[in-house]
TORVEX-808839 format. One line per 5 residues: number of its first residue (from 1); for each residue x, y, z of N, C-alpha, C. Coordinates in pm, whole numbers, plus 50000, padded with zeros to 5 digits. Example, Ala and Ser with C-alpha at 12.3 -4.5 7.8 and 13.67 -1.06 7.14 Angstrom:
// residues 2
1) 51319:49431:50780:51230:49550:50780:51320:49670:50780 ~ 51285:49775:50708:51367:49894:50714:51290:50003:50787 .
END
This chain:
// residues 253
1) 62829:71067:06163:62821:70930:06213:62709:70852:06145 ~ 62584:70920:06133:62479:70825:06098:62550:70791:05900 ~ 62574:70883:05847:62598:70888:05698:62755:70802:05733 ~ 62830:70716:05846:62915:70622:05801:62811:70520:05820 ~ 62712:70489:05928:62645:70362:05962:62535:70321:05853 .
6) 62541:70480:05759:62416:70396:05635:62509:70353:05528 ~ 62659:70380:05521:62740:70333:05406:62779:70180:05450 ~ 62792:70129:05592:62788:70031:05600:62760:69954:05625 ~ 62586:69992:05624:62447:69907:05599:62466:69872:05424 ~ 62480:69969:05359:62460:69969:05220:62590:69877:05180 .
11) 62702:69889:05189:62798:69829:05187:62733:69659:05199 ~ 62689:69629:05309:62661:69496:05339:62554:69487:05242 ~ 62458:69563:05210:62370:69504:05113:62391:69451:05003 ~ 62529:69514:04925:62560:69475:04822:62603:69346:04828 ~ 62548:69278:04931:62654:69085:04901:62417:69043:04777 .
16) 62343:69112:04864:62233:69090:04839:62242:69077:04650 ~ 62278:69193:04613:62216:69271:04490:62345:69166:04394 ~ 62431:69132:04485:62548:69085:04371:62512:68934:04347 ~ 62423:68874:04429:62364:68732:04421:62200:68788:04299 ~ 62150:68835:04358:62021:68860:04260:62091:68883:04124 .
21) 62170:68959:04102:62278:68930:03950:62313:68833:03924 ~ 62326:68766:03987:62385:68661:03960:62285:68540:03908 ~ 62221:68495:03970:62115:68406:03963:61965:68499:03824 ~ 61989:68614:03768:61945:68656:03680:62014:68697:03532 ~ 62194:68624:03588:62233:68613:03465:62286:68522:03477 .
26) 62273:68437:03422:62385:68229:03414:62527:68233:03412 ~ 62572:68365:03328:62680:68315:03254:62785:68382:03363 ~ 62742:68463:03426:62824:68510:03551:62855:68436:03656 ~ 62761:68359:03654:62694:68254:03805:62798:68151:03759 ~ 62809:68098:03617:62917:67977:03621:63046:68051:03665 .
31) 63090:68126:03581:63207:68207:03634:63275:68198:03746 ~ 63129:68215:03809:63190:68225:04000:63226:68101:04071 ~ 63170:67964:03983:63157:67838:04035:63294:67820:04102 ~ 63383:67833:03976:63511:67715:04027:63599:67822:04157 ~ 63644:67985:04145:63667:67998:04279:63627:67920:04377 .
36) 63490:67926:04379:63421:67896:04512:63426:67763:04558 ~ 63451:67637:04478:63469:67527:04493:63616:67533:04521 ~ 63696:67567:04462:63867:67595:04531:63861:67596:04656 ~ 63811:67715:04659:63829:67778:04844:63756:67682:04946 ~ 63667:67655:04903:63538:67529:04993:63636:67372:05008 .
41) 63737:67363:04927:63810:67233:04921:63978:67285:04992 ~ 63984:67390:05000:64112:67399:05097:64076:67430:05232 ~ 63961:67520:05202:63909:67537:05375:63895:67343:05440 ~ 63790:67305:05397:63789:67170:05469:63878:67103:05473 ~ 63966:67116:05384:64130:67008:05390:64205:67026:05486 .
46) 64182:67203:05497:64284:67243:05590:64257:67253:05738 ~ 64116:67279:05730:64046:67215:05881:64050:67095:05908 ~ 64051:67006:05819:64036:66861:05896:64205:66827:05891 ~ 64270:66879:05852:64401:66844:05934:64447:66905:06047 ~ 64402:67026:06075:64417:67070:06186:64334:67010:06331 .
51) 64247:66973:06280:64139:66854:06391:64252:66735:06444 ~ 64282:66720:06309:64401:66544:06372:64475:66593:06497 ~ 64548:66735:06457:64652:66761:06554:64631:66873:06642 ~ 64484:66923:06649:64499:67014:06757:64541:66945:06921 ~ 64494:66856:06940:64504:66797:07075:64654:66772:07109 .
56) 64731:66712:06955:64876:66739:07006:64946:66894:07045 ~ 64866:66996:06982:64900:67139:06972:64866:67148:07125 ~ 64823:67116:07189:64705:67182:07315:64857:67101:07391 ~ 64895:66972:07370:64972:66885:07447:65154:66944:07504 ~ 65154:66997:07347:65276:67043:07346:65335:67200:07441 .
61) 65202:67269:07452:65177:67393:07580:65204:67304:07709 ~ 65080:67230:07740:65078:67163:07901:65077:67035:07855 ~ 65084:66907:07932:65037:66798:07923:65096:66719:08082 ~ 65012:66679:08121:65031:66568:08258:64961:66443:08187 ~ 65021:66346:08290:64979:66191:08291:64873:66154:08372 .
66) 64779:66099:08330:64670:66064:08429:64719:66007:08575 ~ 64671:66037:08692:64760:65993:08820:64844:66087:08874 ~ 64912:66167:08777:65016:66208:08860:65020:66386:08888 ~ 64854:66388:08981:64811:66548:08925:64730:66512:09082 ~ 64697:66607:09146:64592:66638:09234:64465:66675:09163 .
71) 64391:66613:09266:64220:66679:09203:64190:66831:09157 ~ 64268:66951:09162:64232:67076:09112:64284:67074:09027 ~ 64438:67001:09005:64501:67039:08891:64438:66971:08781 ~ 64379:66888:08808:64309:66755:08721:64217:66855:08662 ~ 64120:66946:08722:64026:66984:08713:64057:67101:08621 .
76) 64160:67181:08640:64254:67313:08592:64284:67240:08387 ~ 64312:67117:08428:64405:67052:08329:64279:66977:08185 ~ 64143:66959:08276:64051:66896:08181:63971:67104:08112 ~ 63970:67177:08196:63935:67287:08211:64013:67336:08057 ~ 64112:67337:08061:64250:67384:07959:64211:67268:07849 .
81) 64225:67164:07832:64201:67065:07697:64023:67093:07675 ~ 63927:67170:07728:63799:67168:07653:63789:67270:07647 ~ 63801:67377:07762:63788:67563:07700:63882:67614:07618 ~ 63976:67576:07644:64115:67666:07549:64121:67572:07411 ~ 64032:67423:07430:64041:67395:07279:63944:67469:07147 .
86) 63831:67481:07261:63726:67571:07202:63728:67687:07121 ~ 63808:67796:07227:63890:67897:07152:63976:67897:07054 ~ 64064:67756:07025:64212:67773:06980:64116:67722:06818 ~ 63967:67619:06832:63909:67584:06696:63814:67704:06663 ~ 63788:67780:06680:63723:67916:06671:63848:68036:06632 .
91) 63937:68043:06690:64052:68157:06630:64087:68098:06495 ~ 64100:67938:06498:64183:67898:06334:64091:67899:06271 ~ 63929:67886:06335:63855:67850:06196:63865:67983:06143 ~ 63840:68148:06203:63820:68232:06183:64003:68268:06050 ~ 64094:68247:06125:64205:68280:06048:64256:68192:05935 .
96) 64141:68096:05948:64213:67983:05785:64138:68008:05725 ~ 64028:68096:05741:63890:68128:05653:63934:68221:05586 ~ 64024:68350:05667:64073:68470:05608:64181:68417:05522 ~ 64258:68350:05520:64370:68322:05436:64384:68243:05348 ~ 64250:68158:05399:64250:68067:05234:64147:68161:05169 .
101) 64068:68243:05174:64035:68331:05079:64126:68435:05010 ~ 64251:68445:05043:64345:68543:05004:64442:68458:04953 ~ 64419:68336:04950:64523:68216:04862:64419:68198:04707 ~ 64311:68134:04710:64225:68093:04662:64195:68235:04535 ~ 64164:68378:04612:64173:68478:04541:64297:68507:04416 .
106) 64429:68447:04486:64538:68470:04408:64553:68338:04265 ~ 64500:68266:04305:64474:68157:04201:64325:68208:04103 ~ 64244:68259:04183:64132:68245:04089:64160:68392:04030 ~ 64243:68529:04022:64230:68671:04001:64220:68646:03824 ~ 64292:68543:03786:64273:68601:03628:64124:68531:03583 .
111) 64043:68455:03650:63927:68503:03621:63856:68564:03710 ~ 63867:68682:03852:63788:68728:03868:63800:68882:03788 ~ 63947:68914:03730:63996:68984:03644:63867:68993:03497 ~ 63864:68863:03473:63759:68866:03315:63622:68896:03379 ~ 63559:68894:03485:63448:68862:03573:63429:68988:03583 .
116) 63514:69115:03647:63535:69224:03618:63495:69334:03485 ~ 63603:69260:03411:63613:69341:03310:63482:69289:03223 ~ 63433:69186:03233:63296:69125:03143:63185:69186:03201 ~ 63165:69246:03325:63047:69292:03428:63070:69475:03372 ~ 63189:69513:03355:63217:69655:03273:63153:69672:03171 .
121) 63188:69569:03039:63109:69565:02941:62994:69574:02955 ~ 62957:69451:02966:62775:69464:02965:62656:69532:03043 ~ 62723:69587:03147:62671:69654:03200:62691:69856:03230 ~ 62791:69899:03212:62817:70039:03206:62860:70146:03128 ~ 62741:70211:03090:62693:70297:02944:62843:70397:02869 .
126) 62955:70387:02987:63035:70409:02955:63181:70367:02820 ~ 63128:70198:02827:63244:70126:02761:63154:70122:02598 ~ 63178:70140:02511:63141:70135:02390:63128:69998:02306 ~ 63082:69995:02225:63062:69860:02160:63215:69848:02075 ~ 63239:69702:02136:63356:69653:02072:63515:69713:02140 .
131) 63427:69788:02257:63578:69833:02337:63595:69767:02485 ~ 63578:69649:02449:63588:69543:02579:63737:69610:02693 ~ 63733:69663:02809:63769:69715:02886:63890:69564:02967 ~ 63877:69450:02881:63955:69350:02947:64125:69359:02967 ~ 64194:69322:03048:64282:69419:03090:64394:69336:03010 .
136) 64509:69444:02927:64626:69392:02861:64740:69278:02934 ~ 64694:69283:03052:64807:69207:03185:64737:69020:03163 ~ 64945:68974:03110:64893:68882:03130:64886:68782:03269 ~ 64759:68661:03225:64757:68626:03383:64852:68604:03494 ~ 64994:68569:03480:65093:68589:03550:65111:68702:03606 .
141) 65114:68809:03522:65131:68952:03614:64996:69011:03692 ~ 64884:68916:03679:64747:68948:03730:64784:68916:03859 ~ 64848:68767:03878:64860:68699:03967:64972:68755:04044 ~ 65103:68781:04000:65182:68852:04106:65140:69005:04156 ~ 65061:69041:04163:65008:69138:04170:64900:69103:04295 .
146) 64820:69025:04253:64752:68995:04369:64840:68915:04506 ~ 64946:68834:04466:64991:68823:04564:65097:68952:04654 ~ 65171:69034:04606:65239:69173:04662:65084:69195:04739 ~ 64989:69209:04704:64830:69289:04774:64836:69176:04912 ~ 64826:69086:04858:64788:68924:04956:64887:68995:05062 .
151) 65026:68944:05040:65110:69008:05172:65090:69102:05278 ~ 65073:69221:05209:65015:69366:05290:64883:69295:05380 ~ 64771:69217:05297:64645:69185:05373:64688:69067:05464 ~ 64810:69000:05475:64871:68945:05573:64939:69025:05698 ~ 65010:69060:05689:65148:69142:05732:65061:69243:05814 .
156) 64987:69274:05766:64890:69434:05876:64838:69373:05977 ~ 64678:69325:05907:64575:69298:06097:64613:69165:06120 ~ 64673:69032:06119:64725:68940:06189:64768:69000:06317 ~ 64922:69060:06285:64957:69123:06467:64851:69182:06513 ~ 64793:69280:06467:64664:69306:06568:64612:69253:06655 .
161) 64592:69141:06629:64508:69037:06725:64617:69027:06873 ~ 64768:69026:06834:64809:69033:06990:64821:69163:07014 ~ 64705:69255:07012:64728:69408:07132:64648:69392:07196 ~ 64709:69392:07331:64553:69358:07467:64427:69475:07420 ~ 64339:69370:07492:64162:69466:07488:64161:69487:07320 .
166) 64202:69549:07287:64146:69592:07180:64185:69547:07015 ~ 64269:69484:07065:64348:69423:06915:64274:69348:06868 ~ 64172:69279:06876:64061:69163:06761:63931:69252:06727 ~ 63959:69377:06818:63854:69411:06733:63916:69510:06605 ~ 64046:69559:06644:64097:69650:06537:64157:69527:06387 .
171) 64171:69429:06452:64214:69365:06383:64087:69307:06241 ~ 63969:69263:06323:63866:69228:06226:63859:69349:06117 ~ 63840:69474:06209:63799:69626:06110:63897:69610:05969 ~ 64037:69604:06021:64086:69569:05936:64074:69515:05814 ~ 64070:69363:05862:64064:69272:05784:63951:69300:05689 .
176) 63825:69336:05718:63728:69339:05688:63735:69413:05533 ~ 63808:69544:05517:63868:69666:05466:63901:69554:05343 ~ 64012:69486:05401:64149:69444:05327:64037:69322:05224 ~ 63939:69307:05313:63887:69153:05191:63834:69221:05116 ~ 63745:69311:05148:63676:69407:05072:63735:69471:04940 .
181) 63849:69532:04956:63931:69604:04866:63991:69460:04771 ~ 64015:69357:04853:64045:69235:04728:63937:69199:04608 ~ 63821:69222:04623:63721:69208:04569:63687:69328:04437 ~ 63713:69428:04473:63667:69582:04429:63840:69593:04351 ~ 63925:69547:04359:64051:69616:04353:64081:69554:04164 .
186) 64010:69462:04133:64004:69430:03991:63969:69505:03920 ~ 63860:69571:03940:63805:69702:03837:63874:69799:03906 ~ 63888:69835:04042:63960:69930:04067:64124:69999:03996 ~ 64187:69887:03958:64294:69877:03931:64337:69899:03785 ~ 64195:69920:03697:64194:69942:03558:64203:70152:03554 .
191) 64100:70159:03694:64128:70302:03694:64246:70340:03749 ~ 64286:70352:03812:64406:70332:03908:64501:70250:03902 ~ 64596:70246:03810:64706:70148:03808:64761:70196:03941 ~ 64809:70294:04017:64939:70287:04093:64842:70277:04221 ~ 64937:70187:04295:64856:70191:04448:64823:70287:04553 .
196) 64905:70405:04540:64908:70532:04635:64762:70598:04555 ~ 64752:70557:04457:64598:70645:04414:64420:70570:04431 ~ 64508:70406:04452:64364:70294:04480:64353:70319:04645 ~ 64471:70311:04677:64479:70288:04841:64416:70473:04897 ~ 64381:70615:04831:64333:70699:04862:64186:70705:04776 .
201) 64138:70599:04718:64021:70581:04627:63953:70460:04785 ~ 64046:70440:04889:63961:70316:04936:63958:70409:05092 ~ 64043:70495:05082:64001:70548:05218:63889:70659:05213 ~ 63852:70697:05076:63782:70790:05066:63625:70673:05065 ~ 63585:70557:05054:63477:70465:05092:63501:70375:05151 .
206) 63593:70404:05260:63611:70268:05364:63518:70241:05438 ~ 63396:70309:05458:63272:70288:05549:63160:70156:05452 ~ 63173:70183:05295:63121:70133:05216:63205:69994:05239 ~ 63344:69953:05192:63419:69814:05223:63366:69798:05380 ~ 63395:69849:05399:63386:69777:05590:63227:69714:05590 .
211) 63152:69741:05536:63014:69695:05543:62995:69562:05444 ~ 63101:69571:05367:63118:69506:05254:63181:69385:05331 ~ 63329:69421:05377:63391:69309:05381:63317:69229:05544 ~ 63273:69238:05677:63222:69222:05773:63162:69092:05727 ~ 63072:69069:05687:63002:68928:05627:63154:68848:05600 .
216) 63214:68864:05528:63286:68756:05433:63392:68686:05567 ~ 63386:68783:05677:63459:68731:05781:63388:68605:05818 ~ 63285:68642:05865:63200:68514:05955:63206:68387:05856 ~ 63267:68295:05915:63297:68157:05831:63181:68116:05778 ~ 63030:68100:05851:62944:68014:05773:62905:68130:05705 .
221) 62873:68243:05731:62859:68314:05596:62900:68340:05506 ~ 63032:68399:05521:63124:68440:05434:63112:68326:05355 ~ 63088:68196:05373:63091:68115:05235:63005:68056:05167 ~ 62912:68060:05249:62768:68111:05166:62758:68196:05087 ~ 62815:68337:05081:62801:68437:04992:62975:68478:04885 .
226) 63038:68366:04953:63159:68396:04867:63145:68336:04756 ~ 63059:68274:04686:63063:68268:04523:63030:68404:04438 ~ 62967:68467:04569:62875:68609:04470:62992:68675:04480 ~ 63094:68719:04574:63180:68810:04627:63231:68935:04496 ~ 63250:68831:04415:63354:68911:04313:63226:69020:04202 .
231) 63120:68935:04178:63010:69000:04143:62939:69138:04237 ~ 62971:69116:04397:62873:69213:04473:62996:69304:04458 ~ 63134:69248:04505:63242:69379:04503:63262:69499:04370 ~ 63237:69406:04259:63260:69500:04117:63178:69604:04127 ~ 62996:69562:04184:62883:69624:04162:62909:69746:04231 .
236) 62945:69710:04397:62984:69809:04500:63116:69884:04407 ~ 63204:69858:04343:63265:69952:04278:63200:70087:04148 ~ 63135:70007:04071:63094:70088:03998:62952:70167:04036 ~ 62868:70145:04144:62799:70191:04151:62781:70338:04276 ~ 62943:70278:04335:62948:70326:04444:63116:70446:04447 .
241) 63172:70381:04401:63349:70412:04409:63334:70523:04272 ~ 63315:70417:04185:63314:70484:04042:63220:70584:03992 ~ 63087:70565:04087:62967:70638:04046:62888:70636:03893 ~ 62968:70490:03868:62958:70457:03726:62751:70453:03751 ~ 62723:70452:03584:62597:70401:03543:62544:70290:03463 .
246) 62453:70219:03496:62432:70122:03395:62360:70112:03288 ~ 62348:70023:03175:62325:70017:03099:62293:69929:03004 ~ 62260:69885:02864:62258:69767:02791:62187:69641:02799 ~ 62054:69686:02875:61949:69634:02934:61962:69515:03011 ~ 62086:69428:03072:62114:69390:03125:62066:69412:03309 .
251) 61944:69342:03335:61902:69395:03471:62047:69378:03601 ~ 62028:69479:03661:62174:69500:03750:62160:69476:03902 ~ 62017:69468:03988:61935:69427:04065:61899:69317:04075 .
END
């Protein structure tokens, strides 16, 4: 038990070590820009349309006419349009956060693909000079690829959330896994082409993702630190999955 709770302390640290990389090398840091501006411009688009019409959403469940209600129901009825709106802008912010990062991911993969394979190079004593590790797939098949992944990270912990008591929390664990492995699954996927061998490469450090992915849930964090994401996930791969080493004096800290 204690050796899962220090993998996903350590896990979470790596959002730390993948920003200090970042901001100590430039050319990575632009890299990460335009994802992160994507995702930051569909999240708010897609929240502020949902603002216009939650109150019709809330209307279309219950709705009475002023007058034609007794004083409890009045009370039952203002009770339902401010608590249950509360909840209903807290569940979407939480689930448009998860899914426009798994949209946004599928648009940005053929460069977090080069982001990957450029963080291989220059950094792990393994790849040789002039044997750039950048992957033969072109960006179309980068991209359908991440979306078949996208689905599965749909299709699983969503239902979760409706199993009484316990379904939001199995459901976050989940999710948490699934963002995690979106991140890590670029370099992962150079070792591991077939999925039955990534998907037993992720259960063998799922304590490491789960520590990993947990941050990227929480909306104001997760996007605070989602420009680094693709930088902290590679690092957590090779330093952790891969047991890779570094190299090429490139500071990695």
């Amino acid at each position: 038990m204690f050796e899962s709770v220090r993998q996903i302390s350590e896990g979470f640290g790596f959002h730390v070590r993948g920003i200090r990389f970042a901001f100590r090398n430039l050319s990575f840091l632009g890299l990460c820009t335009f994802p992160f501006l994507m995702t930051l411009t569909l999240y708010v688009l897609g929240f502020y349309i949902f603002t216009l019409y939650a109150d019709d959403l809330l209307n279309l469940a219950w709705h009475i006419e002023a007058g034609e209600q007794s004083k409890y129901i009045g009370w039952l009825y203002w009770a339902y349009m401010h608590i249950v709106k509360f909840f209903l802008y807290v569940l979407v912010l939480v689930l448009m956060f998860y899914t426009f990062i798994i949209f946004s991911n599928i648009l940005a993969s053929p460069v977090y693909d080069h982001i990957s394979a450029k963080y291989e190079q220059a950094c792990c004593q393994h790849v040789r000079e002039g044997q750039a590790p950048s992957s033969s797939r072109g960006m179309f098949t980068i991209m359908k690829e991440e979306l078949k992944k996208a689905v599965l990270m749909l299709v699983i912990p969503l239902p979760l959330l409706f199993i009484p008591v316990i379904g939001a929390f199995l459901g976050f664990v989940v999710a948490a896994v699934f963002i995690a492995w979106d991140y890590v699954d670029f370099s992962l996927s150079r070792d591991y082409p077939l999925l039955k061998d990534r998907i037993r490469a992720l259960w063998r450090h799922k304590f490491f993702l789960l520590g990993f992915g947990c941050p990227l849930l929480i909306p104001l964090l997760g996007l605070m630190i989602l420009p680094f994401a693709i930088l902290s996930g590679t690092k957590l791969y090779f330093d952790k999955m891969k047991g890779g080493t570094s190299g090429s004096g490139i500071p990695i800290d």
